[in-house]
N, C-alpha and C positions, 0 to 999 in steps of 0.2 A: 504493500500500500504506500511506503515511502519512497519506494523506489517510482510508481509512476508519478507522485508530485501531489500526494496528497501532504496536509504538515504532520510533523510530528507530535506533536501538541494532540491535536483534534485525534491520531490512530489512538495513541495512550489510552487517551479517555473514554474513549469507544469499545475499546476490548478492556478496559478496567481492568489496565497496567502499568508500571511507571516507564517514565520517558527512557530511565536506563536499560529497560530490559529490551528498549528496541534495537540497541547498540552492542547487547549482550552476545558473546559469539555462541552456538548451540553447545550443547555438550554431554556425552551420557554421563547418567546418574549411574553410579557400582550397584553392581547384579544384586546387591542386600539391601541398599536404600528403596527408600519410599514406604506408604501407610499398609503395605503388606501386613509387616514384620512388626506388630504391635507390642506392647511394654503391660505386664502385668499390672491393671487400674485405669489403662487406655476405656474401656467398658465403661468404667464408671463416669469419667469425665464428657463422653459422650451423652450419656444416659441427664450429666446435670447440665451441661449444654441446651440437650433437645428440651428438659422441662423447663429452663429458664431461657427462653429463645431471643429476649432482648436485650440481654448482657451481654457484656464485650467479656476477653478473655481474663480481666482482672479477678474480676466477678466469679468469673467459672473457676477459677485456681480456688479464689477462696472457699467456694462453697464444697470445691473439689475434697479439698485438704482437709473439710470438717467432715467431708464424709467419708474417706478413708482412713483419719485420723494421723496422718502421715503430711508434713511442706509436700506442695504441688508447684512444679515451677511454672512460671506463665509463659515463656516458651516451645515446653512441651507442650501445655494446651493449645497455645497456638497453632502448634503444628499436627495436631492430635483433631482441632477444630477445622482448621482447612482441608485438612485430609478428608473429609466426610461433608465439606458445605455447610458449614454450621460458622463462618464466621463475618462478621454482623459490619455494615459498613459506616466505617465513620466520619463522623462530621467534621466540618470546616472547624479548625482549632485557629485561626487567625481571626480572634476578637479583640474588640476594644477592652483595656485591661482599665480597672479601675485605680486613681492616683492614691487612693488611701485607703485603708481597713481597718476592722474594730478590733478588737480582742476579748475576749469572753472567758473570764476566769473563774463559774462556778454556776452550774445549775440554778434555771428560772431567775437569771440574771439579763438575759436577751429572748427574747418570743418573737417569731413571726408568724403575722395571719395573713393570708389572703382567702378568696376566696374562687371555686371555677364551677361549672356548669357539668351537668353530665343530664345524658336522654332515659326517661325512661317512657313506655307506651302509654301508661296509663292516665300520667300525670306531666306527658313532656320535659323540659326543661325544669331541675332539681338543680338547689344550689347547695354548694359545698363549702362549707365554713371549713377552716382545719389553721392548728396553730401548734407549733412547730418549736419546740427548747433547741436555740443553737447551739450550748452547751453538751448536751447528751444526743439531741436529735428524733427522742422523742416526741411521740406526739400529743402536747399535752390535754387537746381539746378538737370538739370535731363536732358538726351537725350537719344533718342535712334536712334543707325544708325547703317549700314550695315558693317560696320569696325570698328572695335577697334584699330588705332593708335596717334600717339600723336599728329595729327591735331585736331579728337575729342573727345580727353582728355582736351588742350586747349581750345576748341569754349565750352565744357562746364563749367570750371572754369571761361571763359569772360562772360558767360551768366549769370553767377549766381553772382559776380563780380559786373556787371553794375544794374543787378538788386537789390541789397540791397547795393550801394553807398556806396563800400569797400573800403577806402584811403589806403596810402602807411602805414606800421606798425601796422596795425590796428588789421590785421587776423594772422593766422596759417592753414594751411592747411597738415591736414595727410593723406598719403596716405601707401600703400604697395610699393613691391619692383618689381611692373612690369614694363616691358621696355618699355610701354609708359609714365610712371611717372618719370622713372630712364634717359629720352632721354636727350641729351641735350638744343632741342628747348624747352620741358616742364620748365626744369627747369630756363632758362634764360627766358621764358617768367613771371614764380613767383616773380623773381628776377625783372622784371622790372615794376610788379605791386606792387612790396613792400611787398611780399606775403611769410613769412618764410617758407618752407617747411620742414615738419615733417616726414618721415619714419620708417614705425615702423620694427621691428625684422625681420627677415627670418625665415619663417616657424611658427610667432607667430601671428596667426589671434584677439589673445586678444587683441594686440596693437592698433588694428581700431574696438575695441569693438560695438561703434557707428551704424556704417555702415554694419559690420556683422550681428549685429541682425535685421536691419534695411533689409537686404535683407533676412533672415530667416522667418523674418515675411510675407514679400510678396511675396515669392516662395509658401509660405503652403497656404495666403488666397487668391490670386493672380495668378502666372503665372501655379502652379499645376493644379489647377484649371479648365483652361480655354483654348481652343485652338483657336489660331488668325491665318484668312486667309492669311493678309497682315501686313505690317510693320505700315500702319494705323492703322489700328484693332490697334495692340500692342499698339501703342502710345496715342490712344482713352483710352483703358482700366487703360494703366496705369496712364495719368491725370486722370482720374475718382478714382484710386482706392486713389494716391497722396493725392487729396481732403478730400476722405473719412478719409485717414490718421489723414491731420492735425486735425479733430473734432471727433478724437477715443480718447480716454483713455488710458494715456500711464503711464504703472507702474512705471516706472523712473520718471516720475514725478507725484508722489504721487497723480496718476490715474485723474490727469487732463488732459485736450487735450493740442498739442503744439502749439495751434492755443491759447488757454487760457493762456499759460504762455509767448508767443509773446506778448499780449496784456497787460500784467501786467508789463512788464519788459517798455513798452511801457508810460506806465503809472503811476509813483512814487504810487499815490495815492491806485491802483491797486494790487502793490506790497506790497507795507506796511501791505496793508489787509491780502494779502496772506503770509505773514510772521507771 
């Protein structure tokens, strides 16, 4: 193709290959290489691959290694993953990088809420409250109802509030710049829990970094997914999927669960380990 005067650029990207391999001179692979000749556990990494089909290979190492109990390298996955079509394509990493960042030194010290949309038949267009410990990664609170206004934007901040025995000064709570966050009842009701409210930029979703990935992850393993009859369905699935959450593997924390690092933070003795 480059030889008749097509570019080089435009072949790459078409056969979803890099520019170097068009220059690469052929060559055989030895009579023993290739995904023939599989490695005792190759089975299993497959097996957590196919039932976790949106994650990249970091992901699969880890949940790999939990489940033979044995380091998985991400290498072998890699090459254990493309050998059988299982590996997942990734996005443009050439983003605008943000000039500053916070620092978070202790559970229910930073929150993020937002909130998104999911279909169900019976009841169309459900909204999803969900708020998000950037500390542990946790999720400390979560509704879903048939409107989006700042009564339950409220009744999910009080839920989550009484449920982890929030004092006055305690929190911070970030949200975006929607008009049930920006209302006046929201924000005199933060105010009268003691509760600083944080907003981040217009049009800058990095700001509530938290909670954005936080709902990226559960549209791709979650609501994409799955179609729910009623507003039950949805609210079934998604405590189910919550659960599964907190005792997954989460790369921000150095591929422990936030159920694990709740526990630690919980525990001096715990922590020290884990440090």
């Amino acid at each position: 193709m480059v030889a008749t005067g097509r570019k080089p650029a435009v072949v790459a990207r078409v056969a979803r290959v890099s520019r170097q391999a068009l220059y690469r001179p052929p060559s055989r692979r030895p009579a023993g290489a290739g995904p023939g000749r599989g490695r005792p556990g190759d089975a299993a990494i497959v097996e957590v691959a196919r039932a976790n089909p949106v994650d990249g290979t970091r992901m699969v190492a880890a949940l790999a290694s939990r489940e033979l109990g044995v380091p998985v390298n991400r290498k072998r996955v890699q090459r254990v993953m493309r050998a059988h079509g299982l590996l997942q394509r990734s996005r443009n990493t050439d983003r605008r990088r943000r000039p500053g960042y916070f620092r978070v030194t202790r559970p229910d010290e930073l929150w993020h809420m937002d909130m998104t949309k999911v279909w169900t038949a019976a009841h169309g267009w459900v909204y999803l409250h969900v708020i998000v410990d950037c500390c542990t990664r946790r999720v400390a609170g979560w509704t879903v109802d048939v409107r989006t206004r700042t009564t339950e934007a409220i009744g999910c901040v009080e839920a989550a509030v009484l449920a982890h025995g929030i004092v006055p000064e305690q929190l911070t709570l970030g949200t975006d710049n929607g008009s049930q966050f920006t209302s006046r009842d929201f924000r005199k009701h933060l105010s009268a829990r003691g509760i600083t409210h944080r907003r981040g930029g217009y049009r800058d979703p990095e700001s509530q970094a938290f909670i954005e990935s936080w709902f990226g992850q559960f549209k791709k393993r979650c609501a994409w997914r799955t179609e729910w009859e009623t507003i039950e369905d949805a609210r079934t699935a998604i405590a189910a999927y919550v659960e599964t959450y907190h005792h997954r593997p989460h790369s921000g924390l150095g591929y422990r669960t936030p159920t694990e690092v709740a526990r630690a933070w919980a525990d001096p003795d715990l922590q020290t380990a884990a440090t």
